[in-house]
Residue frames as qw, qx, qy, qz and C-alpha x, y, z in Angstrom:
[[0.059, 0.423, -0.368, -0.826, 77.51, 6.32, 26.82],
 [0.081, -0.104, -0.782, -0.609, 75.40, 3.94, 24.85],
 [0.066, 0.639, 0.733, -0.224, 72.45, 4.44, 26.69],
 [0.039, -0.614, -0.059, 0.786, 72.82, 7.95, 25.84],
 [0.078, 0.313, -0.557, -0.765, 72.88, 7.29, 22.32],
 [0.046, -0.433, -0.900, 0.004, 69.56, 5.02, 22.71],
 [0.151, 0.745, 0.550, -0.346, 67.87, 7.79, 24.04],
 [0.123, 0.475, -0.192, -0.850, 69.39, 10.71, 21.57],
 [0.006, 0.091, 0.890, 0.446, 68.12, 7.68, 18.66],
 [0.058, -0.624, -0.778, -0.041, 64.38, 7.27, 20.26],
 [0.175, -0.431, -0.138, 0.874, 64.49, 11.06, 20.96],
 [0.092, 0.172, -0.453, -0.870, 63.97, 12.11, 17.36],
 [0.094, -0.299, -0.936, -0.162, 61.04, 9.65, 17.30],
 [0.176, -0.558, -0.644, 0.494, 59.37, 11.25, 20.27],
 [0.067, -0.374, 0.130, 0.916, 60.16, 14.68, 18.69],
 [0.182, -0.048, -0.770, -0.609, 58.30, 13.52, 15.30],
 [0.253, -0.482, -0.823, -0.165, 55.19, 12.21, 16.86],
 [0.088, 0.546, 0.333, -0.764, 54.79, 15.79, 19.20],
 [0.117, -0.304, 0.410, 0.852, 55.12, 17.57, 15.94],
 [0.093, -0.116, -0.835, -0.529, 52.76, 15.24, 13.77],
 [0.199, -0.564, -0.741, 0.304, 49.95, 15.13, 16.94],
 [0.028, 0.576, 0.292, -0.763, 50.30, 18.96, 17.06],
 [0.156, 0.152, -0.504, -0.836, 50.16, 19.39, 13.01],
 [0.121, -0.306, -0.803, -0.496, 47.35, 17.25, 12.79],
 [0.275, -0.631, -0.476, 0.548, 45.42, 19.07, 15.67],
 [0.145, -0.417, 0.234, 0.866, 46.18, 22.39, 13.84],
 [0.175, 0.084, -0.640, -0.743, 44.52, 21.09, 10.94],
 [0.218, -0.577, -0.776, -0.129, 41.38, 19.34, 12.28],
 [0.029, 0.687, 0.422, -0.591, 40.66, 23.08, 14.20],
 [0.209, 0.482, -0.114, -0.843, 41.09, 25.12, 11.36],
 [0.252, -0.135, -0.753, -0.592, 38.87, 22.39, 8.91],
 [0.094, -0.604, -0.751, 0.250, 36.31, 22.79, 11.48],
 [0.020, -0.530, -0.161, 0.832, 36.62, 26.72, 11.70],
 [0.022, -0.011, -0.552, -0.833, 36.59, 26.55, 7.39],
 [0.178, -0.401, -0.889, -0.130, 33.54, 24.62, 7.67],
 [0.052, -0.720, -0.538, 0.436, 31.41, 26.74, 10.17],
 [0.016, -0.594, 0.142, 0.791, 32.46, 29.79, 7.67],
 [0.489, 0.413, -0.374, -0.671, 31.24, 27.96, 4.45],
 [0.764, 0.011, 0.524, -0.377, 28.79, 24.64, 4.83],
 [0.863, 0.344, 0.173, -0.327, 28.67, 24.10, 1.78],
 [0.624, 0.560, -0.543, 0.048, 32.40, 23.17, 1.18],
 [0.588, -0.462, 0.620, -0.238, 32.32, 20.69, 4.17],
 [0.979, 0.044, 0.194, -0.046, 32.85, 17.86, 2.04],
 [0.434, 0.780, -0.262, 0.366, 36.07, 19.56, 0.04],
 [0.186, -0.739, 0.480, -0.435, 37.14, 20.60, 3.34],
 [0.846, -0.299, 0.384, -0.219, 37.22, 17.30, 4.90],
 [0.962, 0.266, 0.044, 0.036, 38.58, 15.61, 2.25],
 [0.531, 0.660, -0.349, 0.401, 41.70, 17.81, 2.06],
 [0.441, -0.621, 0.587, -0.275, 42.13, 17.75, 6.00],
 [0.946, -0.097, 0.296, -0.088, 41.83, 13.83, 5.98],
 [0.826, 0.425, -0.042, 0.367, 44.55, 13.74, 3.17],
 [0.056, 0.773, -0.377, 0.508, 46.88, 16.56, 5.00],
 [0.580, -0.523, 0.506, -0.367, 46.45, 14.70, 8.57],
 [0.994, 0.032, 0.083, 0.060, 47.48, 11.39, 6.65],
 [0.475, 0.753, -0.258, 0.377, 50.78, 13.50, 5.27],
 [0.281, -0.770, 0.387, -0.423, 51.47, 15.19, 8.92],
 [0.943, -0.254, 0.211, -0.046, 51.40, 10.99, 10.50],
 [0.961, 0.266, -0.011, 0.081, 53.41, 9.81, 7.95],
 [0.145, 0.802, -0.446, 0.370, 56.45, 11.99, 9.32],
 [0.702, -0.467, 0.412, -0.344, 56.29, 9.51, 12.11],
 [0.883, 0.055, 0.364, 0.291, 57.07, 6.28, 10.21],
 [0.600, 0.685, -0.304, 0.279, 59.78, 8.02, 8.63],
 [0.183, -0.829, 0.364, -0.384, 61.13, 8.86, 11.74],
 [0.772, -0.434, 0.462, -0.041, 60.93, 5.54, 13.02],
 [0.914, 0.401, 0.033, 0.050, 62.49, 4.29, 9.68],
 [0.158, 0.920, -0.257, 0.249, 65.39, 6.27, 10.15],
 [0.182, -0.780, 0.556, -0.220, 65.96, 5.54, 13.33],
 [0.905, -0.259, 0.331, 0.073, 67.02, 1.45, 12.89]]
């Protein structure tokens, strides 16, 4: 039984870092897509993906904070 609860603990981790990998994916295709649709806010656009895909990570080290 306690292994079980080891793995339901590291579980949520695992769950967090799909989530964060797919959000931050999500966001580096559509700040490419903005970008090919309007050059000249490729620096804007970057800056706000680079600050969004620092947000989406940081769900991860909550998760692991949680789980000790």
């Amino acid at each position: 039984m306690n292994i079980l609860a080891e793995l339901a603990g590291n579980f949520h981790i695992g769950l967090a870092a799909l989530g964060a990998a797919i959000g931050v994916g999500l966001i580096g295709s559509k700040a490419a897509e903005a970008t090919g649709r309007n050059p000249g806010a490729a620096g804007d656009i970057r800056n706000i993906a680079i600050i969004l895909a620092a947000l989406a990570e940081g769900i991860v080290f909550f998760a692991i904070y949680l789980a000790k």
